[in-house]
N, C-alpha and C positions, 0 to 999 in steps of 0.2 A: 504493500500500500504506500503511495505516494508522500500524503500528509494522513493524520488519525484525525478526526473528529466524528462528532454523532452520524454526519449522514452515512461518511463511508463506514465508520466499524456496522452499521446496520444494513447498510447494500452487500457486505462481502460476510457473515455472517448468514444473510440471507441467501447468496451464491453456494455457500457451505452447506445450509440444510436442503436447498432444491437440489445440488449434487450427491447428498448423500441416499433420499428421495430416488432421485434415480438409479443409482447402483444397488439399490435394493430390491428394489421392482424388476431390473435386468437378471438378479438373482445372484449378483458378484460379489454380497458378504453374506459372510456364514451368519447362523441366528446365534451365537454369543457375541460377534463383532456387534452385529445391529443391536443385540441388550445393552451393550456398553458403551454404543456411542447414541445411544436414545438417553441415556443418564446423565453422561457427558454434556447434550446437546440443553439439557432441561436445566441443569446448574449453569451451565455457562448463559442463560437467558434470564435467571435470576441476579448471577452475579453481573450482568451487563446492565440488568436494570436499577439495579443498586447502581454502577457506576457511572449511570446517567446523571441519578437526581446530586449524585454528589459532586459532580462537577458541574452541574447548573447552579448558577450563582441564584440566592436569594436575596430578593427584591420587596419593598413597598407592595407591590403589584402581583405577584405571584404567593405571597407568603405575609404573615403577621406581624414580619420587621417592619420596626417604622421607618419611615420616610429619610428620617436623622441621620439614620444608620447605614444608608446606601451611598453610593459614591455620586446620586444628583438627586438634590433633594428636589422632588418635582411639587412640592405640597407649597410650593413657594411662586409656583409658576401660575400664571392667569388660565383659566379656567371656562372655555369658551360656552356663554350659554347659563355663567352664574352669577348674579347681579346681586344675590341677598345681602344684606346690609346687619344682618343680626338682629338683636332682640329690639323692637321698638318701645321704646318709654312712652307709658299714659300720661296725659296732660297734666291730669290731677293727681300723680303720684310721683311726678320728676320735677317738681319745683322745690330747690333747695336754697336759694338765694334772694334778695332784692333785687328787684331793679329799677334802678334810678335813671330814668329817662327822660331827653329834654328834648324840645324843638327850638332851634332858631331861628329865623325868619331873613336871611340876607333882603333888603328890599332895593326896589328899583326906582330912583328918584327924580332923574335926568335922561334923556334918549340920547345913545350912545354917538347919534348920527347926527342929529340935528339939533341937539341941547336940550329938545320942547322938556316942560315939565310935565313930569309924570304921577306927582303922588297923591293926584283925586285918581287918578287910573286905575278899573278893577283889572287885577290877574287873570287873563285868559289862563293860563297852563305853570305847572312850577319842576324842577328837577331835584330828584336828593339826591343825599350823599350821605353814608352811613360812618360812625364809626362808635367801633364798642370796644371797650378795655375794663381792667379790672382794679379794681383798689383797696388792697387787703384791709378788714378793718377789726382791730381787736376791740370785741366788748365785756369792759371792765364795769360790774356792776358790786358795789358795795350794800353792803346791810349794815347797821348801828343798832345794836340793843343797847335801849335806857335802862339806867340801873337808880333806879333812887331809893332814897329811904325814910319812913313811916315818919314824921315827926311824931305821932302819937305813940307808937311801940318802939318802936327804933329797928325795926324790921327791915330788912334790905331787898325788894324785890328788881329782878331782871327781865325787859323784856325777851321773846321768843323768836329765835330766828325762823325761818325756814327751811320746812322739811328736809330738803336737797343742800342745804348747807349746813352737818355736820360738823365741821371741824373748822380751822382760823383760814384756809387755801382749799376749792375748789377745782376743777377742773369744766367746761358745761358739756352736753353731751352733741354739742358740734363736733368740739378738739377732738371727742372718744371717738366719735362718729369717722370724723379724718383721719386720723391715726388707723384704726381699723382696716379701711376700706383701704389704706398703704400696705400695709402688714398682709391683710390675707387678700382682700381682690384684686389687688395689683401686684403681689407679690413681690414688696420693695424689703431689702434688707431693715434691720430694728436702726442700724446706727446711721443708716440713712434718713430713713423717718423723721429720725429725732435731729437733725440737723433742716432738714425741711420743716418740721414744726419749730424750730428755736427761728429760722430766719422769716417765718409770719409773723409770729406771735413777737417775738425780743426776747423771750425767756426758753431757757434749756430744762427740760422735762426729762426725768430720771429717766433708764431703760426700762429700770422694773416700774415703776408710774406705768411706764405705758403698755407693759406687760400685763399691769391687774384691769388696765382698760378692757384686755382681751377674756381674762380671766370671768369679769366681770360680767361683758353677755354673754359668755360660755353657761354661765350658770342663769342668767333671765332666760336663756332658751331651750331651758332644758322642758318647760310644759310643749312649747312650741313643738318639741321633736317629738313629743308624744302623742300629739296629738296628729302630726305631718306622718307616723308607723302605723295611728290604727284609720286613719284614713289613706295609705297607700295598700292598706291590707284589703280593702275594698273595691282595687280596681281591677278590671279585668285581665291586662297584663301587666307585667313585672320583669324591666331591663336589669339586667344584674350583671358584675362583671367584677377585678377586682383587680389591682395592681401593686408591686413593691415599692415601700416606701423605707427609707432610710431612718429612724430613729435610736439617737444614741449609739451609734455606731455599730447595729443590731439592725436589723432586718424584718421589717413590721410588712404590716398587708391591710391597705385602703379595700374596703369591701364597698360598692355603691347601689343603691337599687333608686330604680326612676319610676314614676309613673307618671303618665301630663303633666303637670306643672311641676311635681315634686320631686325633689333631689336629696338621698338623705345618704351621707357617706358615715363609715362607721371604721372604728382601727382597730386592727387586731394582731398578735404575734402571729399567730398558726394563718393556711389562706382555705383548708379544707374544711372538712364535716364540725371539727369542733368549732374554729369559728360561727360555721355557719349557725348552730346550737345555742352558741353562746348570745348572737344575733337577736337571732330567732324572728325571724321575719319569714322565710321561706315554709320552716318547719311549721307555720300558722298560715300560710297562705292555701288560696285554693283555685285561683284564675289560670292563666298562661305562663313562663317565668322563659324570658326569652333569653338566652345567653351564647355561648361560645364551646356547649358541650365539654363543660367542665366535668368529670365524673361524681364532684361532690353533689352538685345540683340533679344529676340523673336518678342519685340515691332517694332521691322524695319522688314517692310514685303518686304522692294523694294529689299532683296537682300537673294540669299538662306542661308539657315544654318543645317548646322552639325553639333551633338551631339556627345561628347567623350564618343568614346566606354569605354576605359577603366573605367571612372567613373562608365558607366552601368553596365559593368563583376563584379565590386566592390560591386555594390547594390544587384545585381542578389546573389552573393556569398551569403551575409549577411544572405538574404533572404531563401537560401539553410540551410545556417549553423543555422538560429531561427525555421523555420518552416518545413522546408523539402519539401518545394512545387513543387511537378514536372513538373507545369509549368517555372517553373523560373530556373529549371535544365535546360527543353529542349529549355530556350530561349537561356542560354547561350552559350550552344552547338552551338545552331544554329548561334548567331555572330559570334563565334572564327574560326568556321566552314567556315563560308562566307569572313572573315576576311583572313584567310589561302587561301581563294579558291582566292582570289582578286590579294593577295601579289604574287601568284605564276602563275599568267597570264602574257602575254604580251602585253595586250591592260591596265591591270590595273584598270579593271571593268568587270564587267558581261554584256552576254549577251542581250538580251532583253529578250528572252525566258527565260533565267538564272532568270535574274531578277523578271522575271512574277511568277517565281514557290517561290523564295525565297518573294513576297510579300504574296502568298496565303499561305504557311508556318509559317509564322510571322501571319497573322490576325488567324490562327488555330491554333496557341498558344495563343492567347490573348484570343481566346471565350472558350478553356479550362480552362484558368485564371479565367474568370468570374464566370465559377461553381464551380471550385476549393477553390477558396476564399470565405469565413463567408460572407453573406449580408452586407451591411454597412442600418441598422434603418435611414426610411427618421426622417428629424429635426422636431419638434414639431413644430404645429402653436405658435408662439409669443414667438420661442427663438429666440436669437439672436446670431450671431457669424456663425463657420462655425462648420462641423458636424467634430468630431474628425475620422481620420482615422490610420492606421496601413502604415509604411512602405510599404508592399506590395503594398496594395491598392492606394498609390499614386503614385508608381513606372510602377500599371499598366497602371491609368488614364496617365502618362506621355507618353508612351508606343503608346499607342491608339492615345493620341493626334497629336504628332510629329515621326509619321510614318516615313514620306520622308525626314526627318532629320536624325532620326536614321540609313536609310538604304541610307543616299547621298553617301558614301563614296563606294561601290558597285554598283552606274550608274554613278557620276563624277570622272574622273580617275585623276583628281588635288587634291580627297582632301581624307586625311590621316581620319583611324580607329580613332586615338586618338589624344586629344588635347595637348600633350605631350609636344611640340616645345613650347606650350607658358608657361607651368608650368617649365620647365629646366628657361626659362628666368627670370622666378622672382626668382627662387629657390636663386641664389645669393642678390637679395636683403636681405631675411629672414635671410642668412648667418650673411652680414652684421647688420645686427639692432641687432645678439644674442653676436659677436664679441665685436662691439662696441658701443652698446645699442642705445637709439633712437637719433633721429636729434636734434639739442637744436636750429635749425633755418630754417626757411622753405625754404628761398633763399640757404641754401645748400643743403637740400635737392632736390630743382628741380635741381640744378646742378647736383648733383647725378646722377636724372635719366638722363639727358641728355647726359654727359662723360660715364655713363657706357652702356647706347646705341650706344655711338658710338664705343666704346672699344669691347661689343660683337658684333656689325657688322665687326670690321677691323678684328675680330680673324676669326669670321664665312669666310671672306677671305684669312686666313691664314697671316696676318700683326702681325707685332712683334708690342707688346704693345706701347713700347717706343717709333719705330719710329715712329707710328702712331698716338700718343701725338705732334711730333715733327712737323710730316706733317702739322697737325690743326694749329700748333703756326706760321706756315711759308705761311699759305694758300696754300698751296700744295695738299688739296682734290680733286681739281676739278673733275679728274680723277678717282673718288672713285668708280665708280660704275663698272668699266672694272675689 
């Protein structure tokens, strides 16, 4: 062979078995030669297809690497065809500020041309001119309790401050509110923040000051989150997903579950069944739980579940791009296909007969699969362990296994092709932890996830960050859910 790469080692391998094919049919090997290179021929199309996917590089696009990870980040490049703008703010929930606005009047008093006087003249037409800036402005408000005393007893009485001002120094819950929305929705370092708040304000604010800021809603939201788990418990699907977070130089796990507007992230050491237990959201659930075929989530059979498609398109891809297998072409045809056909209905599912023809289509790609694909050799009596298999080959057993999960999302018209909504949700943790590297304490990290579950719930509402800081500090949720 001239050079190796996939097409040729599979055109001269392919030369190999139509040659062998023939001199056995001519009758020119004995039947122990042909037992032995029929054994021959079935390992060596196993270990070909193992040496496929391993020299096919993984990609954003073929595979569940992100975008970061690759040698072009394309998640960076313009996107023809998508124009969204992200969460829009309601009018009456994104006002956090004054505004002091004025009009001028330049007037016109003389004609430029002829001198006539002009200022009995009405204005036919006028032209603006805009301009808007900002003017930081601290407000410093003092209180004075009177202290006088009885002439009659000699009694000393004190007037009463107010409620919110405890102690001799203040903070209002604007500063908390800014601070905050630095620290976890923008994901700005602490020693940053606090040099940002020292050059508004004129005054430097401790780290930890503004540490118990966080501290602080961490514990006003704790009804909030209670009330955001038994009302996601009621919906009829449940994105779920879960990623590694850095804490303490220890290795934690961000668990997230979505449903419509809610976002509720939860920390934990372990990322399997005990989390999940310890959670306990799944093990009370009873809707749809759409995920990435984690095996911990397949463990709860009392509630159905959906596999992301996209994940699938991603393996299927790989599988295209190592081996060429035209099963796993015509499988992926056939989701993106079903997946198009779903989105552009108005019921938002298939038929029942729809349905009947796209499950006999799916099991007649899978038993294509099966001839298509190299044998997997059963294991030797008194090995131990499991039988090594190929991408494909597990992608198909997964395939075969969780049929009515793969294809829920074309008979239940609640639940989405892909598990997207819960991977957008951690995506800013990850953000977070490459900004400002890992947590150096665990008690802030569960605040973490708590404030910025609540901060993308209020956004998913269209709530301006701030006030929705503001609301927590005043108890003013109640209302959250309208």
């Amino acid at each position: 062979m001239p050079s190796v790469n996939k097409q040729s080692l599979r055109e001269e391998f392919s030369a190999i078995k139509d040659e062998f094919k023939r001199l056995s049919s001519a009758g020119q090997i004995s039947g122990e030669t042909r037992a032995l290179f029929q054994g021959l021929i079935m390992l060596f199309e196993l270990v070909l297809a193992v040496f496929m996917e391993k020299t096919t590089q993984k990609t954003s696009v073929n595979s569940s690497k992100p975008s970061s990870q690759t040698d072009k980040d394309e998640s960076a490049l313009p996107h023809p065809g998508r124009n969204s703008k992200g969460k829009v703010e309601r009018p009456e929930t994104g006002v956090n500020s004054r505004t002091v606005e004025t009009l001028t009047v330049s007037e016109v008093s003389v004609c430029q041309s002829c001198g006539e006087d002009l200022t009995q003249t009405d204005r036919h037409a006028h032209e603006r001119r805009t301009k808007i800036d900002i003017v930081f402005e601290k407000v410093v408000e003092h209180v004075e309790a009177e202290i006088k005393q009885c002439p009659t007893c000699r009694a000393t009485t004190k007037g009463h401050f107010p409620q919110d001002m405890p102690g001799p120094l203040q903070y209002g819950n604007g500063i908390k509110a800014y601070v905050i929305n630095l620290l976890i929705g923008q994901m700005v370092a602490l020693n940053r923040v606090q040099k940002s708040l020292s050059a508004m304000i004129g005054a430097v604010i401790s780290q930890a000051s503004l540490l118990n800021f966080v501290f602080r809603l961490y514990e006003a939201l704790q009804l909030w989150e209670a009330q955001a788990i038994e009302q996601i418990l009621k919906s009829p699907t449940l994105h779920t997903d879960e990623t590694s977070l850095r804490v303490d130089k220890k290795n934690y796990w961000i668990h997230v579950y979505g449903a419509g507007d809610i976002t509720l992230k939860f920390l934990h050491p372990k990322r399997g069944a005990e989390a999940i237990e310890s959670i306990n959201i799944i093990p009370r659930y009873g809707g749809a739980a759409i995920h990435d075929c984690w095996p911990a989530y397949l463990s709860y059979d009392h509630c159905d579940h959906g596999l992301c498609g996209s994940h699938l398109l991603r393996e299927l891809t790989f599988i295209v791009d190592s081996n060429g297998y035209a099963w796993a072409k015509n499988m992926k045809r056939l989701l993106q296909q079903t997946c198009h056909k779903v989105s552009n209905s108005k019921r938002k599912k298939l038929t029942a007969k729809n349905y009947a023809n796209l499950q006999k289509r799916y099991r007649n790609i899978l038993t294509r699969a099966e001839k298509e694909l190299p044998p997997i050799r059963a294991k030797p009596k008194g090995r131990r362990g499991r039988v090594a298999k190929s991408d494909a080959h597990n992608l198909l057993e997964r395939l075969q296994a969780h049929e009515q999960a793969v294809l829920l999302f074309a008979k239940n018209a609640n639940v989405s092709f892909t598990n997207n909504r819960a991977e957008r949700d951690l995506r800013m943790s990850k953000v977070k932890q490459k900004v400002s590297g890992c947590f150096r304490n665990v008690d802030y990290a569960h605040a973490y996830c708590r404030i910025s579950s609540y901060l993308q719930t209020m956004a998913n509402k269209g709530h301006n960050p701030l006030i929705a800081i503001q609301m927590a500090f005043k108890n003013e949720i109640e209302g959250w859910k309208g």
